[in-house]
C-alpha positions as CSV (number, residue, x, y, z in Angstrom):
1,X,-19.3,-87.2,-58.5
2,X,-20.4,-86.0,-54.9
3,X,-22.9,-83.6,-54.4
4,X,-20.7,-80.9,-53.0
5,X,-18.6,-80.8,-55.7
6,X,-21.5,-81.1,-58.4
7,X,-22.9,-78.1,-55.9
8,X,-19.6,-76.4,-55.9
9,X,-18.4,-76.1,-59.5
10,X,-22.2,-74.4,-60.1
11,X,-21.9,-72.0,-57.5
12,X,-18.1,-71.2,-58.4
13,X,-19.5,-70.7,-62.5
14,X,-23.5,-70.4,-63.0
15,X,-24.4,-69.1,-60.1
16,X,-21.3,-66.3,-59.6
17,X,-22.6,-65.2,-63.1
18,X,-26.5,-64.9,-62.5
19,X,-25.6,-63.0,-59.5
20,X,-23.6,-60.8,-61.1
21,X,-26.2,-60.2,-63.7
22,X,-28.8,-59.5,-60.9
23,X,-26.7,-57.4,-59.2
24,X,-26.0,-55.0,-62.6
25,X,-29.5,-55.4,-63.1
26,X,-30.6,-54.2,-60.1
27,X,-27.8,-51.0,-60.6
28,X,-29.6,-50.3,-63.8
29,X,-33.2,-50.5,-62.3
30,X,-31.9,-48.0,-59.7
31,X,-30.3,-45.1,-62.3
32,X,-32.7,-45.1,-65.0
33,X,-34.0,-42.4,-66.5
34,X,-37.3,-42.1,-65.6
35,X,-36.5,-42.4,-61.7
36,X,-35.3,-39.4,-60.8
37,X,-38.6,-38.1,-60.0
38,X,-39.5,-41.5,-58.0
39,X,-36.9,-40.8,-55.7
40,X,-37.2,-37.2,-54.9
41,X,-40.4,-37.6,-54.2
42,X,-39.6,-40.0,-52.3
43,X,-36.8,-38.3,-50.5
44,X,-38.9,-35.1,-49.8
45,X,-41.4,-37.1,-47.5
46,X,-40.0,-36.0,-44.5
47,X,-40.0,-32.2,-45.1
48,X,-44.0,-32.0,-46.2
49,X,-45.5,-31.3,-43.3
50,X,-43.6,-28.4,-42.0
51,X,-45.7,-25.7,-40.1
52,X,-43.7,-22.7,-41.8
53,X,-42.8,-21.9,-45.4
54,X,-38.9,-22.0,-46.1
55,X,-37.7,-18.3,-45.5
56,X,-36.8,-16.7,-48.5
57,X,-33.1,-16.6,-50.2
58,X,-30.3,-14.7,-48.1
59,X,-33.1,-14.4,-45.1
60,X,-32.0,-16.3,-41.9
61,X,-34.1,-17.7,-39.1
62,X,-33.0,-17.6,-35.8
63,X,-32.8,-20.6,-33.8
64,X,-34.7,-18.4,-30.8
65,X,-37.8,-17.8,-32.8
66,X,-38.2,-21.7,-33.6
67,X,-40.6,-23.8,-31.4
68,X,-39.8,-27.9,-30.5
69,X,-42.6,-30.1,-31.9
70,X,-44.2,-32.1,-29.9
């Protein structure tokens, strides 16, 4: 038997299935239960450092009144 097709038949059965294993592995590691906190922590990081508290509920800030960062 050549090596390609010794090669070939494993990546056409073993290897198709450890991928796909890794793969839904790696889908379950991402929606567990216990990372929903992980992540919007994570995805937070760019608003902590903001000069100003959020304006309240129903209150509007006008676009005049804001300053550009430099």
């Amino acid at each position: 038997m050549e090596i390609y097709t010794l090669l070939r038949e494993f990546a056409d059965s073993w290897m198709l299935l450890f991928l796909f294993v890794f793969f839904m592995g790696i889908v379950a590691w991402a929606f567990r239960p216990g990372s929903t906190k992980i992540y919007e922590d994570t995805a937070s990081i760019p608003f902590r450092h903001v000069d100003a508290p959020a304006p309240a509920e129903g209150e509007a800030t006008p676009a005049a009144d804001k300053e550009a960062r430099t």
